[in-house]
C-alpha positions as CSV (number, residue, x, y, z in Angstrom):
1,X,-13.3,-3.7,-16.6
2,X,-9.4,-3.3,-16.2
3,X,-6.7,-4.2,-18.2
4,X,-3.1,-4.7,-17.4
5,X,-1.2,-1.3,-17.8
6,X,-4.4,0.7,-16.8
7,X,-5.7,2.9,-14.0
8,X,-8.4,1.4,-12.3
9,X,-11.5,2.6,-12.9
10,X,-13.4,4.6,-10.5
11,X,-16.3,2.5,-9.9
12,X,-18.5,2.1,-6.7
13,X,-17.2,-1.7,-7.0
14,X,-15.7,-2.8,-3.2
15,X,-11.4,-3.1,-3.1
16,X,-10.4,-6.7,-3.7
17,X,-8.5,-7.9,-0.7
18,X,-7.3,-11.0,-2.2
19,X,-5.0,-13.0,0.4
20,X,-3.5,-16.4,-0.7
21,X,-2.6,-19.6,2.1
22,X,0.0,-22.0,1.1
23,X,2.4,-24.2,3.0
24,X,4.5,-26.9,3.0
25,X,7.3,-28.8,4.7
26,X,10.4,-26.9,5.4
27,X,14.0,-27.5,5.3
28,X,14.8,-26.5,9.2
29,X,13.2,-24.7,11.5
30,X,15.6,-21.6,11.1
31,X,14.2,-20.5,8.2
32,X,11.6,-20.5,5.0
33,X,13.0,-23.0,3.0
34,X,11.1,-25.5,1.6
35,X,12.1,-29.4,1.2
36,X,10.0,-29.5,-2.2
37,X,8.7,-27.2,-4.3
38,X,6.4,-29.4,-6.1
39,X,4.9,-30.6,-2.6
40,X,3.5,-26.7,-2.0
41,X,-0.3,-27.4,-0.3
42,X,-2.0,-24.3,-2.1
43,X,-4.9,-24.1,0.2
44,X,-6.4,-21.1,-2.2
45,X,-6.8,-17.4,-2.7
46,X,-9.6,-16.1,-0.5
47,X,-11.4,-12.6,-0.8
48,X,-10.1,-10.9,2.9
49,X,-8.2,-11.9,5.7
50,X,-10.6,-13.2,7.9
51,X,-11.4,-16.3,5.6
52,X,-8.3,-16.2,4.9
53,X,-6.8,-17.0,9.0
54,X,-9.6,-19.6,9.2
55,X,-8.4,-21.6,6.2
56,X,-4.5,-21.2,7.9
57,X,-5.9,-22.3,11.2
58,X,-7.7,-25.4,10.2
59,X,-4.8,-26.3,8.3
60,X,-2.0,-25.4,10.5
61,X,-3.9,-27.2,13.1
62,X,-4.1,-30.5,10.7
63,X,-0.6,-30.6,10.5
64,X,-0.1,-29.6,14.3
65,X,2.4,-33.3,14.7
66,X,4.8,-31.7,11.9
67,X,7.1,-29.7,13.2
68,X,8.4,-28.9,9.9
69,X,5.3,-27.9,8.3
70,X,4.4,-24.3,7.8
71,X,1.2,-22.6,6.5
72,X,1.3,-18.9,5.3
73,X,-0.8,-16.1,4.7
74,X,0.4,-13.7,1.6
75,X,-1.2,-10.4,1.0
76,X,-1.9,-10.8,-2.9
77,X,-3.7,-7.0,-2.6
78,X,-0.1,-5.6,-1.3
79,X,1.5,-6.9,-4.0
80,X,-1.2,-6.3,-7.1
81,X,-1.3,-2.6,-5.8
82,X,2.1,-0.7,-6.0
């Protein structure tokens, strides 16, 4: 096991690809800005992309009457992993 600060260790365990989805409503549709904070929909942190893209899909497509409302996919692995 890891801890903060360490290397990571040289197991045969597979690379976490940990991708989060989140949305919400945004203040225009010129940019990423969004109306409320405290309204983010944190769909949830899945372990690669592909589960990932289906969990944006379904909920993108539930929200397909809101112009305003966005759903994103963020890398977590890019950003855990200098």
């Amino acid at each position: 096991m890891s801890t903060t600060g360490s290397q990571p260790s040289q197991s045969s365990e597979p690379t976490q690809l940990l991708h989060l989805v989140f949305g919400g409503e945004l203040t225009s549709l010129e940019g990423i800005t969004f109306r409320d904070l405290s309204k983010l929909d944190i769909v949830g942190i899945f372990p690669d992309y592909a589960s990932a893209a289906m969990a944006w899909k379904a909920k993108a497509q539930q929200t397909v009457d809101s112009a305003l409302t966005r759903y994103f996919i963020v890398h977590l692995h890019k950003l855990l992993q200098p």
